[in-house]
Structures are given as C-alpha cells and as structure tokens.
C-alpha positions as CSV (number, residue, x, y, z in Angstrom):
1,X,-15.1,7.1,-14.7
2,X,-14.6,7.0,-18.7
3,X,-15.3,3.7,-20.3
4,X,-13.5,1.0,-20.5
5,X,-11.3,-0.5,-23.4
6,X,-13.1,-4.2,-24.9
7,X,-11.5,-7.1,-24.0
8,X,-11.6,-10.4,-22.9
9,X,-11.3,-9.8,-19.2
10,X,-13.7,-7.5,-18.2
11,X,-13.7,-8.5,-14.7
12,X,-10.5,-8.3,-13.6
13,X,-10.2,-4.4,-15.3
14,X,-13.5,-3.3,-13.6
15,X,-11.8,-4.9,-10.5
16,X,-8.3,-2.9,-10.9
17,X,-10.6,0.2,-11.9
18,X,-12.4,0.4,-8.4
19,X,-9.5,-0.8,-6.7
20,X,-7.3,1.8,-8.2
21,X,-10.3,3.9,-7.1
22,X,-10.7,2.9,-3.3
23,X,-6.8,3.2,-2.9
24,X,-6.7,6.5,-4.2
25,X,-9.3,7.7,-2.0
26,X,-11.6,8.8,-5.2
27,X,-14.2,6.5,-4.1
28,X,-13.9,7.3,-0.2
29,X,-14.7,5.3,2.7
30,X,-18.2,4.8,2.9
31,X,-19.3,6.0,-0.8
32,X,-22.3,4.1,-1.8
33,X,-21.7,1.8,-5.1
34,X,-24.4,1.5,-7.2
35,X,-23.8,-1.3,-9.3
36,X,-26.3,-0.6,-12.7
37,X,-24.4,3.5,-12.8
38,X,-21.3,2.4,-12.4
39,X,-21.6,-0.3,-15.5
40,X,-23.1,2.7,-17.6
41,X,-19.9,4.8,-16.3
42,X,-17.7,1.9,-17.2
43,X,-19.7,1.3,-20.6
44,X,-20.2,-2.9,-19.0
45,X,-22.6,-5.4,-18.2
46,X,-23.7,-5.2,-14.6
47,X,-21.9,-9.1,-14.7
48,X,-18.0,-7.6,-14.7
49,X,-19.5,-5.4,-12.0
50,X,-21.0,-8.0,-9.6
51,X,-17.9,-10.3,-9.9
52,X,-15.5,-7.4,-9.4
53,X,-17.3,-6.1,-6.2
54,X,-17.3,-9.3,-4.8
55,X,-13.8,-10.2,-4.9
56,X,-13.3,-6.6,-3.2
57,X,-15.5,-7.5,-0.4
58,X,-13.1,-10.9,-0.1
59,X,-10.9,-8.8,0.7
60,X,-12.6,-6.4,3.2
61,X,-12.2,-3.0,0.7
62,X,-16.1,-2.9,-0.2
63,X,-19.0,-4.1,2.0
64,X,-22.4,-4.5,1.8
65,X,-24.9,-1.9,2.2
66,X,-28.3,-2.3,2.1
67,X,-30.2,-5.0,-0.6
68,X,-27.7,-6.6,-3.0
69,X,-25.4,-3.2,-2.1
70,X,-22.1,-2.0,-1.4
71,X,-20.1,0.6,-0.4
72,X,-16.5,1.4,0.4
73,X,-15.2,-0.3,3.5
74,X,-14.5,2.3,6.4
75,X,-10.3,2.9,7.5
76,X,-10.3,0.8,11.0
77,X,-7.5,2.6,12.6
78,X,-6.9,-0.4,14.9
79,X,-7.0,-3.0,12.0
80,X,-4.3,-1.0,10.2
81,X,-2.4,-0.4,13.0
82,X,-2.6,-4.1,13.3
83,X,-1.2,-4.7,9.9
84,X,1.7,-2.4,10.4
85,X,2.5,-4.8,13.4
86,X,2.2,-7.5,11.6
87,X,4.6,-5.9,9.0
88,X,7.1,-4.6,11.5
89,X,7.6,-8.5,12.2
90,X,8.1,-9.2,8.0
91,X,10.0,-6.2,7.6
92,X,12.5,-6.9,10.2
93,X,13.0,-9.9,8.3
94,X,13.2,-9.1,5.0
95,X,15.5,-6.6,6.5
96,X,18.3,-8.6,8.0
97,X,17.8,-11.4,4.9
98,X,18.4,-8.6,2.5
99,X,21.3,-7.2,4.6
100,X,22.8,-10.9,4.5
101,X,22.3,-11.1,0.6
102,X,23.7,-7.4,0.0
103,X,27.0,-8.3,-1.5
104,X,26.0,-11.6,-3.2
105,X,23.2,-9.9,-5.3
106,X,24.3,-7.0,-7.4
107,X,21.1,-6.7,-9.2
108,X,19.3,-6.7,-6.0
109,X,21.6,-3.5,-4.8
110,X,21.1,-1.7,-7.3
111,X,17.0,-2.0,-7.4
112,X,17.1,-0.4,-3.6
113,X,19.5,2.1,-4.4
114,X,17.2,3.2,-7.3
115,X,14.3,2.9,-5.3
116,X,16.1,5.2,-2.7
117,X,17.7,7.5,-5.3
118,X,13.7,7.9,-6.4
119,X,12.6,9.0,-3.3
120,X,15.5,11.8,-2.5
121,X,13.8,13.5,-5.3
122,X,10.6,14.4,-3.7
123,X,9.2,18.0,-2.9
124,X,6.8,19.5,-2.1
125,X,5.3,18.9,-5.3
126,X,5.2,15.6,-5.5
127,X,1.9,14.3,-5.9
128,X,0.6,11.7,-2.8
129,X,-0.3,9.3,-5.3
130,X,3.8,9.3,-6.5
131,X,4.3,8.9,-3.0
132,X,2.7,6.2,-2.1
133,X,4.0,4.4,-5.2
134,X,7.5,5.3,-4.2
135,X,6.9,4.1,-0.8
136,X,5.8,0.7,-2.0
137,X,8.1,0.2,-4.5
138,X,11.2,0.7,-1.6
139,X,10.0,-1.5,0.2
140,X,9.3,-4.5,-2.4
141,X,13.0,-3.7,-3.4
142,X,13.7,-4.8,0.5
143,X,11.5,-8.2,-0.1
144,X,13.4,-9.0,-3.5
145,X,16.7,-8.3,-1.9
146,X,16.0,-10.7,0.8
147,X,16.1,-13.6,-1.8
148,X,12.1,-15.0,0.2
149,X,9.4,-14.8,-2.0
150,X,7.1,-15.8,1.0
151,X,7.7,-12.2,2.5
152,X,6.5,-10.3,-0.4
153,X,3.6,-12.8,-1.2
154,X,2.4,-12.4,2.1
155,X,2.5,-8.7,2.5
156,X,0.8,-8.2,-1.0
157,X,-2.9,-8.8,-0.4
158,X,-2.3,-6.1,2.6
159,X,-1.0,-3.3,0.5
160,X,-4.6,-2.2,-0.9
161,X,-5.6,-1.7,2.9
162,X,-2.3,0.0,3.5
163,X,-1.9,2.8,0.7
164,X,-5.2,4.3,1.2
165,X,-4.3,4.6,4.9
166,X,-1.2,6.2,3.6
167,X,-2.8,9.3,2.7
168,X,-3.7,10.3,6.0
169,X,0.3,10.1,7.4
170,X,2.1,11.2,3.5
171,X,1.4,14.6,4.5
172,X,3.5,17.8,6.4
173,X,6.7,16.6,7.5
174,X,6.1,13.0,8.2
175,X,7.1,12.1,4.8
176,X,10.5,13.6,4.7
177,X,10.6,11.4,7.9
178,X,10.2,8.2,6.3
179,X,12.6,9.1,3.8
180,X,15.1,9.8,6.4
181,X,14.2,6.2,8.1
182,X,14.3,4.7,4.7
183,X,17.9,6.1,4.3
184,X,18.8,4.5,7.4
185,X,17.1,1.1,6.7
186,X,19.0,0.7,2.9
187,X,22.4,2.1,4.8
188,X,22.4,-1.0,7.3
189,X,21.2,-3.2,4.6
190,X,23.4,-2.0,1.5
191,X,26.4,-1.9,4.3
192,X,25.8,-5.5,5.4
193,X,24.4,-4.7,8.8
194,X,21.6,-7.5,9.5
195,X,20.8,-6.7,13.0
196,X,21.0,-2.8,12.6
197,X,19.0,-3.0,9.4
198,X,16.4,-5.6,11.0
199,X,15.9,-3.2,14.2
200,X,15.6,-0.2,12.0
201,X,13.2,-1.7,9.7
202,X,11.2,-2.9,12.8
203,X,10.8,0.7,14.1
204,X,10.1,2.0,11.0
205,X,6.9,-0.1,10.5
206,X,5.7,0.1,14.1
207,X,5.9,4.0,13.9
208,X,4.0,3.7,10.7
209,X,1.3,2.1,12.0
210,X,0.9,4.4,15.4
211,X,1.5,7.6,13.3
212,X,-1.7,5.9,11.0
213,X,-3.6,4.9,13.5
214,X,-3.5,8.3,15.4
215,X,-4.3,10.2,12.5
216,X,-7.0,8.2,11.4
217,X,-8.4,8.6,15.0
218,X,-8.6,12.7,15.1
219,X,-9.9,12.7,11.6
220,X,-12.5,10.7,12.4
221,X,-13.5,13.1,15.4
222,X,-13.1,15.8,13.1
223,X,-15.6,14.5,10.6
C-alpha cells in the first residue's frame, strides 16, 4: 500500500483504504492485519489505524484475531444469502416505486438508462472491479428513481459485504445474465410496469443470493 496524502482526517482515509481493500478482495478473507506494518505501509500513526479497524469490525468486515488483532472477516455464504433476501424484499420495492415515478421524473429516467447503457458495453475485458461498480451503480439508479431515500439508506451499510461476494458470481456467463435481468428490470420500470418490474426485481436479487451462496460453498470445499 503507498502512503497516504496528509490531511486532517486520517481516519476516515485509512478506513476507505482497507475497505477499498477488503472489497476488492486484495486483503482476502482471513489475512492477518498487523496494525504497526500497515501504519509504516500507510506512512500513519498506529492511532488512524486502530480507529479505522474498529469501525470495520462494527460492521463485521474485520475481526479479531489473536491479542489486540485482526484479520479479515470470512464470506458466510448463508449471511450473504441472507442479505440478498433481505434485498429481494427492498428491491421489489424500489422496483414498483420507481416504475410508478417513471414518467414524472425525467432526470430519474435518464440516470437508469445511463446506468443500463453502461453496462451493454461490457466484454470480456472488462475488469471485475468495473463490474461490480457498474452493478451498484444500476441499482442505486433504481433506489433514486423510486423517490425513498429509506431504501437506499438502508441497503448502503450492506453493500461492503455484498461486492466482495460479488467476485465469486461476476464471472463466466453469469454476468451477461444479470445484464440480461437488468434489461428486463429497467424495461418494466422505464415502461411503467410496477408489478412486472417489482417481480422481476424480486427474482433477480433472490437468484443473486443462491447463485452467491452456492459458489461460495464449492470454493470453500475447494480451498
């Protein structure tokens, strides 16, 4: 890790440093963190390191290991599968809200369909992290359509936990997939459709999180 730029809030960049780091799978499940190397690595006190590690363990993506030590949290396949449930359910809603607003908010239309138009244009070179964010971002244009910040603000302290499970299902032909079920969600959506885009949604989500959940599973036996 190269050092980090001085400024007042050191915390909260060490924080988005490692969490940058657990999502994109540099610092793996189970990778021990050694709090005094990774302030040299970082050019910090060990201070900005202890804060940051303990908000991560607030929110389950670090625990501890050892004396006074962490490491990065292991991918529960149930507990994500779990979230993805839990999803399906806010996604369904955000769904049929954002097929009800469809006409009413132009700006909102236009965000999905660019979010959309961005994801027609992967390949096979697309890199997973650019996935993942693409992903993401289609989905947030869903929560913003539907006119409830409650949706987004409750799916948001999930997404960390989420996009490093992502990596295990972004892969082979499972992502042109979800494209394809994307297409389908924004169609019933942009087309005014609340209870074709809420089902679609729905099933979207819940696939998700079996497809996650099995994959996690056989690489764990694999390991």
């Amino acid at each position: 890790m190269t050092p980090l730029d001085t400024a007042p809030n050191l915390i909260d960049q060490v924080y988005q440093r490692l969490l940058q780091g657990i999502i994109d799978l540099s610092l793996p499940p189970g990778h021990r963190i050694r709090q005094h190397e990774l302030a040299e690595q970082l050019g910090v006190s060990r201070q900005p390191v202890s804060h940051a590690l303990h908000l991560l363990h607030r929110q389950g993506l670090v625990s501890e290991s050892g004396r006074k030590g962490f490491q990065v949290a292991p991918l529960d396949p149930i507990r994500i599968r779990q979230l993805y449930e839990v999803r399906a359910a806010l996604d369904a809603l955000a769904a049929r809200l954002a097929a009800q607003h469809a006409r009413h908010d132009a700006a909102g239309r236009a965000a999905l369909e660019r979010a959309l138009d961005a994801g027609r244009k992967i390949s096979a070179q697309t890199t997973l992290a650019t996935l993942i964010d693409l992903d993401v971002d289609f989905h947030r244009a869903i929560y913003r359509l539907a006119g409830s910040p409650a949706i987004e603000e409750t799916v948001a302290p999930q997404w960390p936990h989420m996009r490093r499970s992502m990596a295990s299902v972004l892969v082979g032909d499972y992502r042109a997939r979800a494209w394809a079920e994307h297409e389908s969600i924004a169609k019933h959506i942009l087309s005014g459709e609340a209870a074709a885009a809420e089902m679609a949604a729905q099933a979207h989500a819940l696939t998700a999180g079996r497809t996650t959940e099995e994959r996690l599973k056989a690489a764990s036996r694999a390991a």
